[in-house]
N, C-alpha and C positions, 0 to 999 in steps of 0.2 A: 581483715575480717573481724567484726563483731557480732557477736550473742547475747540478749536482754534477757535477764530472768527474774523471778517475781522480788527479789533481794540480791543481785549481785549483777554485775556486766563481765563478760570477758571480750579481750579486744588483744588481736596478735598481727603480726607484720613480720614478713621477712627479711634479712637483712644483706641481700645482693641487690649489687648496686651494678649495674650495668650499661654497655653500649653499644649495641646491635648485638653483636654476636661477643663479645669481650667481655667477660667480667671485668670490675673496674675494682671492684673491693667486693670481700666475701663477710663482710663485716661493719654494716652501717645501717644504725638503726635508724626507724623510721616513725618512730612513737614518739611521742613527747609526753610526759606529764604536768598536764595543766594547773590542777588545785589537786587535793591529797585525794579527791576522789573523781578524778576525771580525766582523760588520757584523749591526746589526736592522735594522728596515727592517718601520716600522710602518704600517696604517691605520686610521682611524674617527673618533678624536672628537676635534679640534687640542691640546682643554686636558688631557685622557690621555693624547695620545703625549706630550705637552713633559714632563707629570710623570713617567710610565712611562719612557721612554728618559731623564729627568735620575738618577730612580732607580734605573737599572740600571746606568750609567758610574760612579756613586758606589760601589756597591757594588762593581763591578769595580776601582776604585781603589781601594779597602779592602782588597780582598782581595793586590791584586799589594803594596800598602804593609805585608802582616801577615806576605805569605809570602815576596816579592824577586822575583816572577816573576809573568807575567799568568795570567787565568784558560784553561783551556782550553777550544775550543768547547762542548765536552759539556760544561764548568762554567757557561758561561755560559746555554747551554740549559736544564740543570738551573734554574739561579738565574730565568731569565722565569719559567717555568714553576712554580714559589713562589710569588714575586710576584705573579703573577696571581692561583694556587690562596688564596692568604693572603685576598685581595680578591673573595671570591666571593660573597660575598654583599649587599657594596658595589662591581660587578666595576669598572674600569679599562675603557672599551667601546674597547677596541684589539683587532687581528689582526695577528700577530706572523707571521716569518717570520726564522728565525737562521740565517746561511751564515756559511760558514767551511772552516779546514782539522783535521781531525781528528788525533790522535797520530803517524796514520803518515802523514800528510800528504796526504790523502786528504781529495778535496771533502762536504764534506755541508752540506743543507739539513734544517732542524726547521721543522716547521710548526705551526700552535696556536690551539685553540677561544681562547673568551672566559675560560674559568675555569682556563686552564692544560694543559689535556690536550696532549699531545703527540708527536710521530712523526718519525722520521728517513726523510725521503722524498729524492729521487733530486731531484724539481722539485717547485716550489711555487708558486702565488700566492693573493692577499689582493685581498680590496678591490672596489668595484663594476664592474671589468672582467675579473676573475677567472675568471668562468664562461664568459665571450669568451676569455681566453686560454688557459683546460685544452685544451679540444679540439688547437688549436696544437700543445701541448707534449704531449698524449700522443701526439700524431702523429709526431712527431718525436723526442721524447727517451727514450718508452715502449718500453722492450725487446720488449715482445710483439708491436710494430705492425711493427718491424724487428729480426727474430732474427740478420740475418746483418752487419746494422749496425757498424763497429768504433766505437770510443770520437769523439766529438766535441773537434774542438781547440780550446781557446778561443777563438780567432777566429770557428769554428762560431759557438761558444756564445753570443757578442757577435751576434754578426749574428741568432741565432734571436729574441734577447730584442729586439734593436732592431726586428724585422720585427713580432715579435706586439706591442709598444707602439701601432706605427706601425695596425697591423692593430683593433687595440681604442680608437685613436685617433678611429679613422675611427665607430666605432658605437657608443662611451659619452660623455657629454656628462662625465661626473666625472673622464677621463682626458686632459691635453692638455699644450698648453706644450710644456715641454720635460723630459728623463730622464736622472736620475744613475744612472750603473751604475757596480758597486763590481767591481774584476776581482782577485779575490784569489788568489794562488800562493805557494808559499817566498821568492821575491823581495820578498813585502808587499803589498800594497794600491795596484791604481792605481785611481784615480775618472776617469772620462770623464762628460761630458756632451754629449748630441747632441737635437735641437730638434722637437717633434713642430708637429702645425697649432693654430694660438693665433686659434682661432673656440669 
């Protein structure tokens, strides 16, 4: 799940790793950090994301090595969204979700089908608790729902994500353990991690 806000992104994932009904590990993250101010933050299939996010920090270190400087969000969004499309007809079975901070230092989340398509949305999530967490987040982050709403401060935005984890925790058996959330602003990247229920 990610949150775009007027100076900062937050982006968290949980880190059960499962197979059908089997936990497989209670402890595997699923975020990646891409430049010091932009985070993936993949789900679906363990041996795609390890290849998908090894071959997107590669390319990202290509690119800061060719040019002196990292990639910019939109470069890197740009670049999944290749990646994927390049693999479409052998896809990568990941669901992608890119936060970050944009030129003017402005939050954005990209969200993305299986073969690349992609969109600069406000909030995002991925994954088999996804459809438990929309309602959440249009509830609360959805302009329409609150027109008179002002901007959410990241500490909002930390507490909305921890509530819907805790909240999808409770009703998807693929969501538990515990959740890295990635808090990114001008000052960089902090990573917290806070503990859901490990049934």
């Amino acid at each position: 799940m990610g949150v775009a806000g007027r100076d900062y992104c937050v982006i968290a994932a949980d880190t059960r790793m499962s197979l059908n009904y089997n936990i497989m590990t209670r402890n595997k993250p699923k975020c990646a950090q891409i430049t010091s101010n932009c985070v993936l933050a993949s789900c679906g299939m363990q041996a795609d994301i390890e290849a998908f996010q090894k071959l997107i920090k590669t390319r990202a270190a290509e690119y800061e090595h060719l040019h002196g400087h990292a990639m910019s969000t939109r470069a890197v969004a740009q670049l999944v969204s290749t990646n994927l499309y390049y693999r479409r007809f052998f896809p990568f079975y990941t669901f992608n979700l890119v936060a970050g901070l944009d030129e003017l230092g402005r939050g954005v989340v990209y969200g993305y089908d299986a073969v690349g398509s992609f969109d600069s949305v406000g909030y995002g999530a991925q994954g088999s608790g996804s459809t438990l967490a929309f309602s959440l987040l249009d509830n609360q982050v959805s302009c329409e729902t609150h027109p008179g709403k002002k901007d959410m401060s990241v500490e909002e935005a930390v507490q909305l994500l921890q509530d819907a984890f805790t909240s999808v925790g409770e009703r998807d058996i693929y969501t538990g353990d515990s959740v890295d959330l990635f808090v990114i602003s001008a000052a960089g990247t902090e990573v917290r991690r806070f503990a859901l229920k490990r049934d």
